[in-house]
Phi, psi and omega in degrees: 000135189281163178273141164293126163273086184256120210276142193282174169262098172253184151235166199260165177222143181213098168111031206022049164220146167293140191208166180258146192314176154297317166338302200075020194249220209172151141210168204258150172227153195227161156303184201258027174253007171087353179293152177267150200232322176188171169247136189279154136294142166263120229243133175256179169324300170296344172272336153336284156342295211269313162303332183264321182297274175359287201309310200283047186213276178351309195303323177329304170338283227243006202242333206215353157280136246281161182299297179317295171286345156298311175287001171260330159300326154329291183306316163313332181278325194299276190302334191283267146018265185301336168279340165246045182287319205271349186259339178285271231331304183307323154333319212273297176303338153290314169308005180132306151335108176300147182325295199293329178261340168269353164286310201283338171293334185261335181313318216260321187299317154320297175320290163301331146341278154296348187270335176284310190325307192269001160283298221287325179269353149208053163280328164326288173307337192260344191250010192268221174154157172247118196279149178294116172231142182282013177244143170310071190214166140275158166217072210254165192250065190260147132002081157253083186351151187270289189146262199215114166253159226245147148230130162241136203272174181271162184279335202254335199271144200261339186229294190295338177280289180341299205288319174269013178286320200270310188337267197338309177309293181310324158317297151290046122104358176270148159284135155220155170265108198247113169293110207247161186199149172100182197284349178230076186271302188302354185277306177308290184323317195257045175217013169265331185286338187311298165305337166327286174273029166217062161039038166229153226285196209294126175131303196296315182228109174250152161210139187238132180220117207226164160296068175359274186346283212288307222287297195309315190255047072334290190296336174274332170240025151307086188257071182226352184264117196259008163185167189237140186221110163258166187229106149099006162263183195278155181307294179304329208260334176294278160015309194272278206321296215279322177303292210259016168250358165313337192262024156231341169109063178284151138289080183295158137221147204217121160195131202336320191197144169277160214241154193295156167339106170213143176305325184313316197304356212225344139314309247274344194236034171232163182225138180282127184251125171243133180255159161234158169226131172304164157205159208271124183239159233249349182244356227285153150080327188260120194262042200278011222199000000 
């Protein structure tokens, strides 16, 4: 019996469900023959909106669970990933991809998983510190997440630009919201699902797939979004994030492409918190000096 070719249906994901834009509208992504391959929802203000409320109620959540279960959901996204390695790779071939290059994109998108997964319980340890101060005090140096970031993933990279756009963040302990755009939307969409079944919680992660163009001064002057990390975008469009996101003081980063697995990445979005504590010092009282 022959199998019904039936296209999928995708959606945006938000509060850790799938849902159809508000909008109602779609766009089409096609194959690398030019054939239709699905319809994207196209995401409106308000499902922006609806997502940055999601993101900030999550962060309680995903902001304050132990290091150690962060890094086993990751890692749990990681084995999920590899269990639907032959449905990315194909995905991937269809969108263009050589045999050999869509094994090594999902081989590497694994790889990276795992590689934030074991980052995630100590990067803490390698970036605090306890500081030298001239007073009978401690002075330490820790680690907090910023809160809830905005990401626009790059257009041209279809898995590993995407995964390293977002990782680094989600890792330290930020919710984020992630924007896709472009010919492998669909790649995204179907790697939300991925994340879906690997227990992290309602909130934590969004993915949207929107128009840049309409999207970008909404989303920069959202003040409730407490920084943004873009990918691959235009002079005039980078222009527009530092103006309207100036008017809360966001932490933009712009930058062309994303760079392979590094703990910096996953500073560039923490705020350093110091605490001092007095303490009784062992010379206390001797003025010989």
């Amino acid at each position: 019996m022959h199998k019904p070719n039936i296209p999928k249906t995708y959606k945006i994901y938000i509060n850790g469900t799938f849902i159809r834009s508000e909008s109602g509208r779609t766009f089409v992504v096609t194959d690398a023959k030019g054939n239709f391959l699905a319809n994207i929802p196209l995401s409106s203000r308000k499902d922006m909106r609806n997502a940055v409320v999601a993101a900030r109620a999550g962060l309680a959540k995903w902001a304050t669970v132990s290091a150690f279960l962060r890094a086993q959901i990751l890692y749990r996204a990681a084995e999920m990933l590899d269990s639907r390695s032959e449905e990315f790779r194909l995905l991937l071939k269809r969108q263009g991809l050589k045999t050999a290059q869509a094994r090594k994109e999902v081989h590497t998108a694994v790889a990276d998983l795992v590689c934030y997964a074991g980052w995630a319980d100590k990067f803490q340890a390698v970036f605090s510190s306890v500081n030298p101060v001239a007073s009978p005090h401690f002075n330490f140096s820790l680690l907090e997440p910023m809160g809830v970031v905005a990401i626009f993933a790059p257009e041209q990279e279809p898995l590993v630009g995407l995964l390293r756009a977002f990782l680094p963040v989600l890792t330290g302990g930020n919710t984020v919201v992630v924007f896709v755009s472009g010919k492998y939307s669909a790649v995204a969409l179907t790697l939300a699902e991925v994340l879906h079944h690997s227990d992290f919680p309602p909130g934590s992660v969004a993915f949207l797939s929107a128009n840049r163009s309409e999207i970008i001064e909404p989303v920069a002057g959202h003040k409730d979004i407490n920084a943004i990390a873009a990918y691959g975008l235009s002079t005039d469009q980078q222009k527009l994030l530092h103006l309207h996101g100036a008017n809360n003081v966001k932490r933009i980063s712009c930058k062309q492409t994303p760079a392979g697995p590094n703990p910096y990445d996953i500073m560039e979005f923490q705020e350093c918190k110091t605490t001092w504590h007095p303490v009784e010092t062992l010379f206390a009282g001797n003025s010989a000096y």
